[in-house]
C-alpha positions as CSV (number, residue, x, y, z in Angstrom):
1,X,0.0,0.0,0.0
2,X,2.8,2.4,0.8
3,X,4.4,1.6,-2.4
4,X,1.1,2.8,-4.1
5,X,1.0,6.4,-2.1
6,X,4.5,6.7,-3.4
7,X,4.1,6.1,-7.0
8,X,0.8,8.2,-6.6
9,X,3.1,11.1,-4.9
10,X,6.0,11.4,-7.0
11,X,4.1,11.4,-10.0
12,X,2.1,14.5,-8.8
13,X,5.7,15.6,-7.8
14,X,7.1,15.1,-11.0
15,X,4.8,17.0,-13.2
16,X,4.7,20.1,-10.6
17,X,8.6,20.0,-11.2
18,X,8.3,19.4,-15.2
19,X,5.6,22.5,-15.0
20,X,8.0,24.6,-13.3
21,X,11.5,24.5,-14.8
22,X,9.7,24.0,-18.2
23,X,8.3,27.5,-17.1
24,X,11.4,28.6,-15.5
25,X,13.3,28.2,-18.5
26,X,11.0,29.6,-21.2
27,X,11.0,32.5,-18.8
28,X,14.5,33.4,-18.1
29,X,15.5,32.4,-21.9
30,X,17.8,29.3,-20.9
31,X,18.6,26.2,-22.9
32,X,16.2,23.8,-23.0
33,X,18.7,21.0,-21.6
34,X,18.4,23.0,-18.4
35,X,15.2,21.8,-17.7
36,X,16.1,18.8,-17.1
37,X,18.4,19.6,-14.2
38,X,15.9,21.8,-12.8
39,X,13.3,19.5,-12.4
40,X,16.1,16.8,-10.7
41,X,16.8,19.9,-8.3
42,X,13.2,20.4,-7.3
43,X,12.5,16.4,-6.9
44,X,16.0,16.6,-4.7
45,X,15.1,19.3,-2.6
46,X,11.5,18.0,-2.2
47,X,13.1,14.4,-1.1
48,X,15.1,16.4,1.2
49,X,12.3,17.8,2.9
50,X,9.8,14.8,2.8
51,X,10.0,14.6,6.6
52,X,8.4,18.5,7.4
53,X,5.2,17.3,5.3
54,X,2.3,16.7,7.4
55,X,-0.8,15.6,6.3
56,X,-3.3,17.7,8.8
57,X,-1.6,21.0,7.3
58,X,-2.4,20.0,3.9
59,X,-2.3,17.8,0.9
60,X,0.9,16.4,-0.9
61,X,-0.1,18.5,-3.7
62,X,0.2,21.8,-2.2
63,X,2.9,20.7,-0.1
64,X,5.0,20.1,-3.4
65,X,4.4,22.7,-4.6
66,X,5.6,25.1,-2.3
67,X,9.0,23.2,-2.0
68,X,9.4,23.0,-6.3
69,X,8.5,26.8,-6.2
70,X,10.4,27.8,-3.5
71,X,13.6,25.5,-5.2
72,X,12.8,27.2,-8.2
């Protein structure tokens, strides 16, 4: 079951990330192989601070994307 809420969480994770250095470097005028490393960055920092999410405060969702914008 945990496996499940994983795979269901990173892949909301990944697309917030995608979203944002997709938009981060279409809006600052970088290459377009910089994206990729961006969105590793933001997945990084957001497995770095896994630990301060907390369910009660809100969902994964939100939670991911404060960390991917705040990366960013």
């Amino acid at each position: 079951m945990s496996e499940v809420i994983f795979h269901q969480r990173y892949l909301v994770a990944k697309r917030i990330a995608a979203a944002r250095a997709a938009e981060v470097v279409a809006t600052r005028g970088l290459p377009r192989c910089f994206r990729c490393d961006l969105e590793q960055e933001a997945l990084l920092e957001l497995w770095r601070k896994r630990d301060a999410y907390d369910p009660r405060r809100g969902s994964w969702r939100t939670f991911s994307e404060r960390v991917v914008g705040n990366r960013m």
